[in-house]
Every structure is written in structure tokens, then in C-alpha cells.
C-alpha positions in Angstrom: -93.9 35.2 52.6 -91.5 36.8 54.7 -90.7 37.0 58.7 -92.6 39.4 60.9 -90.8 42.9 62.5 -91.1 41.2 65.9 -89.9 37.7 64.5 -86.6 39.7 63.5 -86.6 41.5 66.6 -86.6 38.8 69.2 -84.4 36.8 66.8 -81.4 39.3 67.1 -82.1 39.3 70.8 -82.3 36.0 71.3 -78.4 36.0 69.4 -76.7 38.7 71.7 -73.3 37.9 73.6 -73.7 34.1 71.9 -69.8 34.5 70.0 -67.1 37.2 69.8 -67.5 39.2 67.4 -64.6 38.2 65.7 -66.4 35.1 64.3 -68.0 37.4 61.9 -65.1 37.1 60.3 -65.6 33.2 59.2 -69.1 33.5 58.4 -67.4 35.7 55.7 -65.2 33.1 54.6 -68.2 30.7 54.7 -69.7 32.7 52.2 -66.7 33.1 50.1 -66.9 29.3 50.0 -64.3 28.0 52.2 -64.3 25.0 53.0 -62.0 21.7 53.6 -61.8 21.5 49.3 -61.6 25.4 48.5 -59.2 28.3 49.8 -60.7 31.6 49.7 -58.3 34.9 48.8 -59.3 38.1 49.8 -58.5 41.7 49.3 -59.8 44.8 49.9 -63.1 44.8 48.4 -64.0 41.5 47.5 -66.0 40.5 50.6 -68.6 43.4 51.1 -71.5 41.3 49.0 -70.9 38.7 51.7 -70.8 41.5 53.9 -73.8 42.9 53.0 -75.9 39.6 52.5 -74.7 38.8 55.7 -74.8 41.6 58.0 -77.0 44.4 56.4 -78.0 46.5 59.3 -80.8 48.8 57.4 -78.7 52.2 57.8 -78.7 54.5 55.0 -75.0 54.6 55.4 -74.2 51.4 54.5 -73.0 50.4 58.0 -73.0 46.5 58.6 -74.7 45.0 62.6 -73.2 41.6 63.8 -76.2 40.4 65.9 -73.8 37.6 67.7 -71.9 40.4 69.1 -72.3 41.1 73.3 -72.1 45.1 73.1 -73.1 47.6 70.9 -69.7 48.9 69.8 -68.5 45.5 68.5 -71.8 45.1 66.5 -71.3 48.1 64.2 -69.5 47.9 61.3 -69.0 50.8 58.8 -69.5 50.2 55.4 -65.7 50.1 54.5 -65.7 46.9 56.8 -64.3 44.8 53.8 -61.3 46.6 54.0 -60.9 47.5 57.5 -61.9 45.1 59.4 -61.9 42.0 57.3 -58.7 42.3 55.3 -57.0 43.9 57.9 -57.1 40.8 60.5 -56.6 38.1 58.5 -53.9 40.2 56.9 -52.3 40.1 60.8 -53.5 36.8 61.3 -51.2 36.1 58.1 -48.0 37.7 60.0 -46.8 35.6 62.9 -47.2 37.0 66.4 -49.9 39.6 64.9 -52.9 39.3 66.4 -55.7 40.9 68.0 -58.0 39.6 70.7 -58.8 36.4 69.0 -56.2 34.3 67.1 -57.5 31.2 64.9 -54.6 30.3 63.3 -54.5 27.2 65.2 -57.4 26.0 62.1 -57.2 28.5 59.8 -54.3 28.7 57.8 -53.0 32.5 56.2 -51.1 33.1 53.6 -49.3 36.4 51.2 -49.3 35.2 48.0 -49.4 36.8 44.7 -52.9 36.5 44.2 -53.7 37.9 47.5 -54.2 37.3 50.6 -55.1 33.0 51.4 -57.0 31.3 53.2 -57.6 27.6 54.2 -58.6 25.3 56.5 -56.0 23.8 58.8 -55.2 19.8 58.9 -57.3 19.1 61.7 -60.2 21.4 61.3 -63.1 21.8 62.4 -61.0 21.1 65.8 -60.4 24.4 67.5 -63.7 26.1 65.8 -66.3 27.3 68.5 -64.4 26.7 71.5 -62.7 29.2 73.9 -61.6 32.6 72.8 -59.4 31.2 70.0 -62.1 29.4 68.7 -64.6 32.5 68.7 -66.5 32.6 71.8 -66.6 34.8 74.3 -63.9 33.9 77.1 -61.6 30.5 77.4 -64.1 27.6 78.5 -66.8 28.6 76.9 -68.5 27.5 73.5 -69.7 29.5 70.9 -73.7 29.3 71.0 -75.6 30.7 68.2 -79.7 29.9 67.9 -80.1 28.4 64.7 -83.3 29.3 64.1 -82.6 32.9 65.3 -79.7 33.1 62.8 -81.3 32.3 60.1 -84.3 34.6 60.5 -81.8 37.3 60.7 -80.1 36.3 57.6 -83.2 35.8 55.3 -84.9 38.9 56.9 -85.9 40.7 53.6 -86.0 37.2 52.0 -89.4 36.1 50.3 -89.4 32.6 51.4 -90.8 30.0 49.8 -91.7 27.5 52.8 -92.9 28.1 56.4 -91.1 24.9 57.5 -88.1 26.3 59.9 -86.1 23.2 59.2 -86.2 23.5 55.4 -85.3 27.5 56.1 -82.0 26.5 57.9 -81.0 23.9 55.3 -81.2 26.8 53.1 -79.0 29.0 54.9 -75.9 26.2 55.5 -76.3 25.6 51.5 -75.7 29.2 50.8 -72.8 29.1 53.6 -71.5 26.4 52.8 -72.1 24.7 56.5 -71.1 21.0 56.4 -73.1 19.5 60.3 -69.8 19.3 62.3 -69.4 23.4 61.8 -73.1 23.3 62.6 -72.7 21.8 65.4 -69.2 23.9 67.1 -71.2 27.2 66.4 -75.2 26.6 66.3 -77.4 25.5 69.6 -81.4 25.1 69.2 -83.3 27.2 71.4 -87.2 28.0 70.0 -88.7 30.8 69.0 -91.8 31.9 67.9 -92.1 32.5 64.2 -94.4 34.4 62.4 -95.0 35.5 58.8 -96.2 38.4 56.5 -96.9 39.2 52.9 -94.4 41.6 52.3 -91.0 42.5 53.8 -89.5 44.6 56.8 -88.4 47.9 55.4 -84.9 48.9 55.6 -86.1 51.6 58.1 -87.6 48.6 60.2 -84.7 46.5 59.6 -82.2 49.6 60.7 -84.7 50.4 64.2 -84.1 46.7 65.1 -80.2 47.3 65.3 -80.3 50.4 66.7 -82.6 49.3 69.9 -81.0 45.7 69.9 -79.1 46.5 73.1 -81.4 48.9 74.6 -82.2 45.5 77.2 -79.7 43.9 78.8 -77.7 40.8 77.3 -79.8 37.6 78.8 -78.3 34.8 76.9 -76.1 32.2 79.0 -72.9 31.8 78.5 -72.0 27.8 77.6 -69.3 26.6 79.6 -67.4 23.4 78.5 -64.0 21.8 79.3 -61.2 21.8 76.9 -61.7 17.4 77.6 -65.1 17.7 77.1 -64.8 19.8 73.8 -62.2 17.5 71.9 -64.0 14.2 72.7 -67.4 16.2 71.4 -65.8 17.2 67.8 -64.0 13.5 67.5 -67.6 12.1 68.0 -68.3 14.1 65.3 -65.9 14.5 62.3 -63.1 12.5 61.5 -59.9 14.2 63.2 -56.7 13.7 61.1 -53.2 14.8 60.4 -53.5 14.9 57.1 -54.2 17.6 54.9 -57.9 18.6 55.0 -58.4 18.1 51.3 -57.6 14.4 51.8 -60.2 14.1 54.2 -63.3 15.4 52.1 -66.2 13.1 52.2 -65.7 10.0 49.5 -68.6 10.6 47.9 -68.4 14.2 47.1 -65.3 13.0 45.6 -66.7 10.5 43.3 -69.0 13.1 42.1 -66.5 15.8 41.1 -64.7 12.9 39.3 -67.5 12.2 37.4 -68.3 15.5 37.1 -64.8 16.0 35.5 -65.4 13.4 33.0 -63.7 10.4 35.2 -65.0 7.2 33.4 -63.5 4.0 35.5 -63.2 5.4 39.6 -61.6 2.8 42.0 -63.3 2.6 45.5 -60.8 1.2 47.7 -60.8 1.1 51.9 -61.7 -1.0 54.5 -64.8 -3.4 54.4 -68.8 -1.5 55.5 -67.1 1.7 54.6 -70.0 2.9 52.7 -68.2 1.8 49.4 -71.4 0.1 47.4 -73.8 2.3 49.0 -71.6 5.3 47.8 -72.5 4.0 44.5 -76.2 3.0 45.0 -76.7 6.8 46.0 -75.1 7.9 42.7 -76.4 5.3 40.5 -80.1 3.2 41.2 -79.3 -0.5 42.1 -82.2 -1.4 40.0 -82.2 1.1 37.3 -82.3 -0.8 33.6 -78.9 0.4 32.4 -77.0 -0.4 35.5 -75.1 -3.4 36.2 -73.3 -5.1 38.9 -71.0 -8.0 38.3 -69.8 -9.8 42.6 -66.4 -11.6 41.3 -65.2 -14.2 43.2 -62.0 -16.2 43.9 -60.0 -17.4 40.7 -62.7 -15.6 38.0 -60.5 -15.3 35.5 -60.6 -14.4 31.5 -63.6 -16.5 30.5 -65.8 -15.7 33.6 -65.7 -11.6 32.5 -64.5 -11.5 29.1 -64.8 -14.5 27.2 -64.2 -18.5 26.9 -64.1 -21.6 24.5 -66.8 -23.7 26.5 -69.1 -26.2 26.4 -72.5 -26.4 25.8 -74.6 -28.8 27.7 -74.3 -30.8 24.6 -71.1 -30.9 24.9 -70.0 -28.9 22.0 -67.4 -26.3 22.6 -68.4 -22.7 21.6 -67.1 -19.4 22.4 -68.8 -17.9 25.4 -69.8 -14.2 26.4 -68.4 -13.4 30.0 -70.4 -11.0 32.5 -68.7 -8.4 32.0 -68.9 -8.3 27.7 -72.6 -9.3 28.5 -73.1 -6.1 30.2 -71.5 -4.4 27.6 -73.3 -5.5 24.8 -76.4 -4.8 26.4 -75.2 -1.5 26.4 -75.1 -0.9 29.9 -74.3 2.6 31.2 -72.8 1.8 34.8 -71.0 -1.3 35.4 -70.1 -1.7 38.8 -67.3 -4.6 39.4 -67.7 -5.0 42.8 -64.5 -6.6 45.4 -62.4 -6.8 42.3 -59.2 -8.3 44.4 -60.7 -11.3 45.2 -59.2 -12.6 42.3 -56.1 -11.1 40.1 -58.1 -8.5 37.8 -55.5 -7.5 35.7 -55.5 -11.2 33.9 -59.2 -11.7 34.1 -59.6 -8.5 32.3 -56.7 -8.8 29.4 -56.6 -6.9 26.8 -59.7 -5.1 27.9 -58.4 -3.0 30.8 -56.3 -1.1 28.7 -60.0 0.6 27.0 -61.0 1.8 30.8 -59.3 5.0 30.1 -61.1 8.0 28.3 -58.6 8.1 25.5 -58.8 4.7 24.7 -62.5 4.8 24.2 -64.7 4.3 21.2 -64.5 2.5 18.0 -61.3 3.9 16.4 -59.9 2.1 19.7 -61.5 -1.2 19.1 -59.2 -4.2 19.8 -60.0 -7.8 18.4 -61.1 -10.0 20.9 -59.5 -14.1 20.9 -62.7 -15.3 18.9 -62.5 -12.9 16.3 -64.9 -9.9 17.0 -64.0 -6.6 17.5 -65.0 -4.8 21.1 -65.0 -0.9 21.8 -65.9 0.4 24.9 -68.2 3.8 24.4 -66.9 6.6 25.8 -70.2 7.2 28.6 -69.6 4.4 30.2 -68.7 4.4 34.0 -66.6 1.9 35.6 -67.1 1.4 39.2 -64.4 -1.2 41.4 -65.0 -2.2 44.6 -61.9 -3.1 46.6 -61.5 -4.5 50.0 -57.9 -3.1 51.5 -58.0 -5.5 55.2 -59.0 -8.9 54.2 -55.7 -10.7 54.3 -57.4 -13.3 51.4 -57.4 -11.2 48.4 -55.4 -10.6 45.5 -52.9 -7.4 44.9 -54.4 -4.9 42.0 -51.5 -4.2 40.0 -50.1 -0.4 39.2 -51.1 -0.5 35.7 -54.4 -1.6 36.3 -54.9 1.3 39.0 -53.1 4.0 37.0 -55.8 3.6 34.2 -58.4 5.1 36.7 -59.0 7.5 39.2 -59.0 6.0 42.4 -61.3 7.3 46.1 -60.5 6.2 49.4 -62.9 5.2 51.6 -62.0 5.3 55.1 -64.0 4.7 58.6 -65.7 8.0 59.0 -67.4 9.0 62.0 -69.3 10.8 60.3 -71.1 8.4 58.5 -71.5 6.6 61.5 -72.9 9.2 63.4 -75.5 9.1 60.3 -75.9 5.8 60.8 -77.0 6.2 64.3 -79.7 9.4 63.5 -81.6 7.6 60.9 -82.0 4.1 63.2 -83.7 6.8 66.1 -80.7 5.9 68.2 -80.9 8.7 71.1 -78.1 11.0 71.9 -76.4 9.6 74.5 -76.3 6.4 73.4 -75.1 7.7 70.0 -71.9 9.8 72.3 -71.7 6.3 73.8 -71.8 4.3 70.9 -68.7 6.6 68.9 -66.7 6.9 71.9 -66.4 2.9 71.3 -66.0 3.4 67.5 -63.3 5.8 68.2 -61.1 3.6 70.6 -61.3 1.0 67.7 -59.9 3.5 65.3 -56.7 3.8 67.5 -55.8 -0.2 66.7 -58.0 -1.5 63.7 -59.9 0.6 61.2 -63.6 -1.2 61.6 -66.0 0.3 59.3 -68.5 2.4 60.1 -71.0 0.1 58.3 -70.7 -2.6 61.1 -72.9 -0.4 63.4 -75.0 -0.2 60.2 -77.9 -2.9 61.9 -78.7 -1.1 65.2 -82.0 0.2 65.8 -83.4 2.5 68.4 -84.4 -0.4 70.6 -81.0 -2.4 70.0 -78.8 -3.7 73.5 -76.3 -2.0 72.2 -73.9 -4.7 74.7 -75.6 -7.5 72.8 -75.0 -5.9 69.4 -70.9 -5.3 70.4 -70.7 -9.0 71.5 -72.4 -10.7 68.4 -71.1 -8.3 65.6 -68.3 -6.2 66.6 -66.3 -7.8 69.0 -66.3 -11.2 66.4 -64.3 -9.0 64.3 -61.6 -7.8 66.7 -60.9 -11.2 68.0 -60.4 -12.6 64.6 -58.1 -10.1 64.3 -56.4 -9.6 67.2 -56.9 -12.0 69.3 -54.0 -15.1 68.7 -51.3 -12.1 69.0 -52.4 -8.6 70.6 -55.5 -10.6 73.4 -54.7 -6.9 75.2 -56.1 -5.3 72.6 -59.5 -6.8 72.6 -59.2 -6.4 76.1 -58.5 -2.5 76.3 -61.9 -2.3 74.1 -64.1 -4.4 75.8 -63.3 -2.0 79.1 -64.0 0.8 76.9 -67.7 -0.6 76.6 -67.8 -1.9 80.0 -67.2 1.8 81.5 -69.6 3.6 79.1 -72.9 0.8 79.0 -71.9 -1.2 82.0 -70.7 0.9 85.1 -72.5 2.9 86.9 -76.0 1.6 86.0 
């Protein structure tokens, strides 16, 4: 099936005047696949497929239409865009001082390098996306404001879909641009429109009338106005805002996968407790599946509890004893998750095993001899998963060598995941803006994991919930030495659930 003429049509003018032109630009990049993990390099030519998948205007001369665009002269592209328009600005964007009109290098980072032109995202992005002419939109206080739905008729306008379902279409078009939900969320608004469908497509005839009559009527969409204030505390309620790189910011579990992915075979998961750390790997890996297995240590395991021990029998009768983990592995289990592994010290509960968790120590020719006489190998398909708590102040340390036979993922507080957190328990939207503003003035004294909001519902007193399993936490661990502290956050709450009510 595919959209109707005058779906397209009052798509493209539901779109006018909603960004500066300019942004065209990053939807580019987005296609390229940039993106907080991948820098894109661009030369003369190599963007006009994303061009053309992205902007095809219908004319038999190849020209490109920018439907976001407020007049009809910055809508037109000709068809050597790729090189005129797309390598020429970020080429100026790349030499300080140069720039025209609109100047992102506040989050996107330029660079001349042998291979080309570069580009990346900056430490802190998505912050400065979507927001006041720098950012893309039209003029300073304003936001970008893109229909959704509107966009991504336009983009899959000769497209034969394969589902009615508007939601499922606009999954489909931030997969193939690469559109993570806080860039959603800087450059998209909803705003309906009526959709309808036909058995064959728009010609390119049809498709180039559309974006020659698209400003025939005046522009009619609002402009959004927000506050410079009002825009920061939006994207920290968000994304996680940082300092650090943006590669060291990519989501924990996309980075378990690509380690995995890259033949990784024993991956550390270390951060603060309800990060998301054991449900990280119950997304991967099936708690109940058959050939997984998860061992909870506890304080003072040592040797005999995972490996082996000379024990008794309830007769009395001392015999060698399998521990849990060389149960798990001769039951041949595929996953073996060890889960808060510095409760207790690992490195001597484990022995002479840990030195098989790496991938070149695997398999038979590997196999050492265990302290009651039998050989053990581990097979090289195995995958090691450690749990490890980095706050609680009774654990163990986990020593270098131990840690430098695996790959190791941090898992931090992400607001992110909270903010996911919130969405699936039906939490509305301003208590959810509520509810982060908290979690952020946390973050600035004690990193509390997102998974302590993990028990709200939709009906939750969300004062209640802070007293009974939030603040507990803070005043264990602030309040003998830093009382203010706790004191700073419970005004926080107070002011946002309290006053004004």
C-alpha cells in the first residue's frame, strides 16, 4: 500500500517554516549514520543517495525539496546539492569563524583529515540540537518543530508499505535514520493528520506538482517559542548530559551487544546498584532459558563454594565436592551469569580458573588440572556475565588481573532509562518532568540508580514513594556528615509535588 496524493500534499504543508533549512543538513548525516558511536566523512559526492532518499522532489532534473523549509527559495536544491550545498558548509563549519546563517558547531564537531572531511557528535550532545538558530530552528527562542507523522509520509512517499499502523511507520523511519528518542524529541512534535492509502504509488509527476504548489498558500504553522532555561532542563530530563566524550556515554547495553558481537566471552558489568545491570542481561539472555545460569555469591564464598571442596557428606565422610560454578559448567551451560561478584574476593574463589575466562585460554588444549585430579576446560562459546556493585562501602575490591581478563561495561544512572521506567508504569507527563527534575538534583551529590524509581505506578503518591524508598537511601548515606544534603533534596521535592497545590 502506499500514501495517497493528498496524504503527501497536506503532509508537506503541514511541515512548512517548522526548522531552517539548514537542518537538512543533519538529516544527511543521520542517514550517513551518525551518531554518538560513529563519525561520518563526507566529500563531494558521497551524500546524494541520502540526498535523494531524503529529499527527492519529483523534478526531472534531479533537483532535491526540503519540505521543513519556510520559503520557496530555501526549499530547492539542485541536483549537485552534495557538493554544493552539503560539502560546502560543513567544509566552513570545519574552518573556525566560517559560517553561514546557522552554526552548530557548538554539538557537532568538524574536522580536515586525510580521509576527508569528519564529522561527530560533540561531548554534550544532543544539547544544543533543535533549539534557537544554532540549533536549527527558525530564530533564537524558538524550537525546531517537525510533525512526525507528516515527516514520515513525506519520506516513505513512493514507499510500498507494509503496515497501515502510523506508529510502526515512524519506527521505521528513525531505524533508517538512525534516530535514538532524545533527537526525536529536540526536532519532532505530534500534530494529526489524516492518512490515507492506495494500491499503487504517486508518480514522480505527482510527487514533483506537490513541491512546486507547496508554497502557493501561505506558511500557517506556529512558531514554538521556548526559553534558553526552559530548553536545557527539557534535554537533561531527557538524556544523560555529560562532559565526557560521547562515545563513553552510549547506552550499556548496546555496548554489551557489540562486545558480544565482537566475540567478547567474559563482560564485567560494573556501576552503581538498580542501574539496569541484571536486567541488561535478562534482555540479552532469558532468565529461564535451559542453558542459562545464574550463580548470587555472597560474603566469604570462597574456592569450594564455586569451584570445588574436600567435604563432608552427611555421613560424615569427606569427598570432593562440585562448586556452583563447575556445576554449571558441566552441565554445559551456555551463559553463566555471576552476579555482585565483590561481595566476596573473586580472584581467590575462582583460582586457577579465572585465568580460562579469556578467549585464548579456551578449550581443551587449555585444560588445567583441578586439586582433585580432573582436568577442566572451559569451551570457547561460553559467556561470562559479572555483576558488580561500585557504592556499597561492604564489598570486596576486584583485583586488575581478574578485570584485565574481560571486557568490562559501565553502568551508570541514566535518565534515560528512567524516563523509560516512567512511560511503561503510565506515569503522566508532568509528573514524569517532575519526577526527573528530582532524579536529576540527586545526580549532582549521589549517583542513585535509576532502578529505585523502578516500583512506581501510574496511581503511585509519588511524595509517599520519595519518603519510603528514596529518601531511606540518601540519609543512610548522607545524613551523619552532609544532613544539608538531604535537606537541599527534600526542598527540591517539596517545590515541585508540594507548593503550590
Amino acid at each position: 500500500m502506499f500514501f495517497t496524493e493528498l496524504t503527501i500534499k497536506n503532509a508537506v504543508r503541514d511541515m512548512r517554516g517548522a526548522a531552517d533549512h539548514m537542518l537538512k543538513i543533519w538529516f544527511v548525516l543521520k542517514s550517513m549514520g551518525l551518531s554518538k558511536s560513529s563519525s561520518v566523512v563526507i566529500d563531494t559526492v558521497n551524500s546524494t543517495p541520502h540526498l535523494q532518499r531524503l529529499f527527492k522532489s519529483g523534478n526531472e532534473d534531479g533537483s532535491f525539496f526540503v519540505p521543513f523549509a519556510h520559503t520557496k527559495r530555501f526549499a530547492e536544491m539542485k541536483r549537485d546539492a552534495s557538493r554544493s550545498i552539503i560539502q560546502t558548509n560543513i567544509q566552513r563549519w570545519a574552518s573556525s569563524g566560517s559560517v553561514v546563517t546557522v552554526d552548530p558547531t557548538s554539538f557537532l564537531l568538524f574536522d580536515n583529515s586525510k580521509h576527508g572531511l569528519v564529522v561527530r557528535v560533540g561531548r554534550q550532545y544532543p544539547l544544543g540540537l533543535g533549539h534557537d538558530k544554532t540549533g536549527f530552528a527558525r530564530e533564537d527562542g524558538q524550537r525546531v518543530n517537525i510533525p512526525l507523522r507528516q515527516f514520515a509520509i513525506w519520506y516513505f512517499a513512493q514507499t510500498n508499505l507494509t503496515t497501515d499502523n502510523m506508529d510502526e511507520i515512524t519506527k521505521q523511519l528513525k531505524t533508517e535514520l538512525n534516530l535514538d528518542d532524545s533527537e526525536c524529541e529536540l526536532i519532532f512534535i505530534d500534530k494529526e493528520i489524516q492518512v490515507e492509502f492506495q494500491d499503487t504509488p504517486i508518480t514522480d509527476k505527482q510527487l514533483s506538482e506537490i513541491c512546486n504548489s507547496a508554497f502557493s498558500t501561505p506558511v500557517t504553522l506556529e512558531a514554538k517559542l521556548e526559553t534558553s532555561t526552559d530548553y536545557v532542563k527539557r534535554v537533561k530530563n531527557m538524556v544523560t548530559v555529560s562532559k565526557k566524550p560521547a562515545w563513553i556515554t552510549i547506552s550499556p547495553e548496546e555496548q554489551i551487544r557489540d562486545l558480544i558481537s565482537q566475540g567478547e566471552r567474559a563482560i564485567l558489568l560494573y556501576g552503581p546498584p538498580r542501574t539496569g545491570k541484571t536486567r541488561a542481561i535478562d534482555k540479552l539472555f532469558d532468565r529461564n532459558a535451559d542453558k542459562r545460569c545464574t550463580i548470587q555469591l555472597h560474603e566469604g564464598w570462597g574456592y569450594e563454594n564455586l569451584i570445588t571442596g574436600f567435604m563432608p557428606d552427611e555421613n560424615g565422610n569427606f569427598k570432593w565436592r562440585d562448586g556452583a560454578l563447575l556445576r554449571a559448567l558441566r552441565n554445559s551451560q551456555k551463559v553463566i551469569v555471576l552476579e555482585e561478584v565483590n561481595r566476596t574476593r573473586l580472584s581467590q574463589a575462582l583460582g586457577e580458573v579465572f585465568s580460562l575466562l579469556e578467549p585464548a585460554y579456551r578449550g581443551e588444549e587449555h585444560a588445567i588440572e583441578l586439586p582433585n585430579g580432573e582436568q577442566l576446560s572451559i569451551p570457547e562459546d561460553i559467556v561470562f556475565l559479572f555483576t558488580m556493585n561500585t557504592i556499597d562501602a561492604s564489598t570486596e575490591d576486584v583485583d586488575d588481573a581478574l578485570i584485565g581478563r574481560m571486557a568490562s561495561v559501565n553502568f551508570p544512572p541514566r535518565i534515560e532509562d528512567l524516563n523509560s521506567i516512567l512511560v511503561s508504569a503510565g506515569v503522566d507527563e508532568e509528573s514524569r518532568e517532575k519526577i526527573k527534575t528530582v532524579f536529576n538534583a540527586i545526580q549532582d551529590d549521589y549517583p542513585l540508580g535509576h532502578g529505585y524509581f523502578a516500583n512506581i505506578k501510574s496511581t503511585t503518591a509519588f511524595i509517599k514513594y520519595y519518603l519510603s524508598r528514596v529518601r531511606p537511601v540518601l540519609c543512610n548515606h548522607f545524613e551523619a556528615f552532609r544532613p544539608e544534603t538531604i535537606a537541599k533534596i527534600d526542598n527540591v521535592v517539596d517545590a515541585l509535588f508540594i507548593a503550590g497545590e
